[in-house]
Phi, psi and omega in degrees: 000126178248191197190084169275171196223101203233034184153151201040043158239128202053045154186173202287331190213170190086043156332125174194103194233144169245113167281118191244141144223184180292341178259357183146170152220194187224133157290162177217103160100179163192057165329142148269219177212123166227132183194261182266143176340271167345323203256330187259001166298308194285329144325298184283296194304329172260098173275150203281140167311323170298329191304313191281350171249025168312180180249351173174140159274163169209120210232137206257333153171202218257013196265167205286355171269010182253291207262331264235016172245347189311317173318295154313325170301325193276311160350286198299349178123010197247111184227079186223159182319167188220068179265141200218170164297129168352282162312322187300313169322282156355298163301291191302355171284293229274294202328293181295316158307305229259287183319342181270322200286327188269345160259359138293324166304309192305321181298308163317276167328313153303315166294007171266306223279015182222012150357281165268035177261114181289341171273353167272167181246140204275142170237178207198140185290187190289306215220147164247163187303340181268010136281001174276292189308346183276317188278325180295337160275032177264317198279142171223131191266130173246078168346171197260100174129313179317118206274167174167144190233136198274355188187154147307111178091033163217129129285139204227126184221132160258119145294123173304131159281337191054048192249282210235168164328119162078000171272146206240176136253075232283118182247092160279125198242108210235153205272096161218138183050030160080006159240135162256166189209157181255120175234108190265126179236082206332322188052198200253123183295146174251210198238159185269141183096318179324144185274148158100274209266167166265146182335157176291149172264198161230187205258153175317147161251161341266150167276121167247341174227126174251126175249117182247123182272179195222027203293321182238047142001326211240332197256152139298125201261168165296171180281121174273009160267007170256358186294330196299301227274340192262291166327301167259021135344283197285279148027268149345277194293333155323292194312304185336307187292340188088029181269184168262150174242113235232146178214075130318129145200185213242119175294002158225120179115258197326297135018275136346266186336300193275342175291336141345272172317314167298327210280294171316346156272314197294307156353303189286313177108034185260351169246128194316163185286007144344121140327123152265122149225147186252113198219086158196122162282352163294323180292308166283331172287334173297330180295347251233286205283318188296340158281357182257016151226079178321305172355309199285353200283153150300177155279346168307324186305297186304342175306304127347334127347251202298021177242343187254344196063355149217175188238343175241017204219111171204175180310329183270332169301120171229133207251116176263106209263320216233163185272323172309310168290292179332318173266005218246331178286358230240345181258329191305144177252335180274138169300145191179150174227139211255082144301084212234133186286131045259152175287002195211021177047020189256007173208160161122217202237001174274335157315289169333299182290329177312290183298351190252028202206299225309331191256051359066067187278003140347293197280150164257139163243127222246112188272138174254337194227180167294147173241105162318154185284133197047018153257171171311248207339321174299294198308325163314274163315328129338318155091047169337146171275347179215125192229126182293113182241104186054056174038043153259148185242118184247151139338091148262096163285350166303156175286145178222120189234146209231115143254089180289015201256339185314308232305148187254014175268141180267130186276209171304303162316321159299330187278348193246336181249000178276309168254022162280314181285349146317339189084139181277037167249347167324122194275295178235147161259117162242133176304155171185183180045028203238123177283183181285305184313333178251003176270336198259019082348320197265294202300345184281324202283311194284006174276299198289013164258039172064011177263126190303089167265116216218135166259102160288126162324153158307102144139036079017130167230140159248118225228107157312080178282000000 
């Protein structure tokens, strides 16, 4: 039994693990790579032959560095089943489209603006929606626990992850030469206390292999009893100024959370009678799949529920659909707050609001998640004093504000209390989903509790014994 590591090692995005056993193997994830143009177009377009003649996927959940190649796979020729939790299915009917549709715009647009330029080569998206629609007829919807198998001699059970709606943890029990071994893929862990989905579980013992991501390894997240209270902080205080408060966030998960979060301050009366608009149609039709699945909710959610009767839905929220109204917020004058996709700022309609708020010290701009290394959005945080928007380099003058208590990632602490409950019988921990600065830190805390750890490189094979 191997393990190859064919993305999202020692960096953040292009999930991709391949599992060989002697009956065949299985992919786990088919992620993009997202970073410099250049670097993840060239990432993203080929996939390795071993990927596309796998024996089967199993996708741990919809966000798109997880899900966001399944497409291109089916393309290249891979017509063997794709199994996710319900929710995940669902989330990736909205996802994968939206994903065909912003790298076809994006294709457009370079090929107009750089037309005469001779050294350029005209480009084409990976996938078009009708490859969305071929990998979606792919998808086999799994429950959360419901054993199934995926290859001869592997049994397959999903674990709640607690990341995003329908993120799984994958637990394989897998046959070989009359011994089984447990084999565990974490997919990206959430965190305990988040609002709207439940907690992470652990996985069955005993474990003899984790492949674990590690994105926040090194850091401590704020306390998630501060969020309502650190939001309407950022808030407040905006309005004084008479500004906007501007979000990237990821239109599953992040999104929810914070329309969440508002519809609950606004309740309470603790944040001024402001316009909220949520202006990604991704975000709303995703809003859309979190309501059919109540399943997924905690209980503090149903509670909530069952005391307001919606949970996404109150008066100050305006759901923005169409681009002229999308552009049409770029005239408000008034303090507001725009929610908008892409989550790492590096494509969508949060472009717009960016270039039109950023130089502006009115204004804030409010980070909730991770920013991969070389997007706009890391450069954001960063507080760059000049950060480049549709290749203008602007003045930041807006305010930046960092809220770790959003994150929908499990920090050190969790990544630690996730693998001490696998147990020191546990054979190897392989790091995965991670830059260096946070793995290797996090692999120094789990060495000195006695666990056995390996960070691998991309394209790295490892042999399980």
């Amino acid at each position: 039994m191997q393990i190859k590591f064919l993305g999202a090692a020692q960096e953040v995005t292009g999930s991709m693990y391949l599992l060989e056993l002697a009956q065949g193997t299985i992919l786990i994830d088919c992620g993009f790579f997202q970073g410099r143009r250049e670097e993840s177009r060239r990432r993203n377009v080929r996939l390795p032959k071993e990927v596309t003649s796998a024996d089967v996927a199993i996708l741990t959940h919809a966000h798109i560095d997880h899900s966001g190649n399944l497409p291109t796979l089916v393309k290249s020729g891979f017509l063997r089943s794709i199994y996710a939790t319900p929710a995940t299915r669902d989330l990736c009917a909205y996802m994968l489209r939206d994903s065909a549709r912003i790298q076809q715009s994006d294709a457009q647009y370079l090929n107009r603006k750089y037309r005469d330029d001779p050294d350029f080569s005209p480009i084409a998206p990976l996938y078009d929606e009708e490859d969305v629609v071929r990998a979606l007829g792919q998808f086999v919807g799994i429950p959360y626990h419901l054993p199934f198998s995926p290859l001869p001699g592997v049994t397959a059970r999903f674990y709640n992850s607690g990341h995003i709606l329908g993120s799984a943890e994958v637990v394989l029990d897998v046959v070989e030469n009359g011994q089984t071994r447990r084999v565990v893929f974490s997919g990206d862990l959430g965190r305990k206390g988040l609002p709207i989905i439940r907690d992470p579980e652990l996985p069955p013992l005993p474990v003899d292999y984790v492949v674990m991501e590690s994105t926040y390894g090194n850091r401590i997240h704020g306390s998630v009893q501060h969020m309502e209270s650190e939001l309407e902080r950022v808030i407040r205080q905006t309005v004084q100024r008479g500004g906007k408060v501007i979000v990237p966030a990821f239109a599953v998960g992040r999104t929810q959370e914070l329309i969440y979060a508002l519809h609950s301050l606004s309740k309470q009366g603790r944040i001024p009678p402001i316009p909220v608009y949520i202006d990604s149609p991704l975000a709303i039709n995703v809003t859309e799949v979190f309501k059919l699945h109540p399943e997924c909710f905690d209980a503090e959610t149903r509670a909530f529920l069952e005391e307001h009767g919606e949970v996404f839905d109150f008066s100050r929220a305006h759901f923005v659909s169409s681009r002229e109204e999308s552009l049409a917020l770029n005239d408000l004058t008034e303090p507001a707050i725009i929610i908008s996709a892409s989550g790492m700022a590096e494509a969508g309609r949060i472009l717009h609001h960016l270039r039109n708020t950023v130089e502006d010290e009115r204004n804030t701009i409010l980070i909730v998640g991770f920013m991969a290394q070389h997007t706009l959005g890391r450069r954001l945080a960063e507080q760059r004093p000049r950060v480049r928007i549709w290749g203008v380099e602007r003045a930041l003058h807006a305010r930046v504000e960092v809220l770790t208590e959003f994150s929908a990632h499990a920090d050190r602490n969790d990544l630690l209390a996730f693998a001490s409950g696998c147990g020191t019988t546990t054979q190897k921990f392989f790091l995965v989903h991670g830059e260096p600065e946070a793995q290797q830190p996090l692999a120094r805390d789990m060495t000195a509790r006695g666990l056995s750890v390996h960070i691998p490189s991309r394209g790295e094979v490892v042999t399980l014994s």
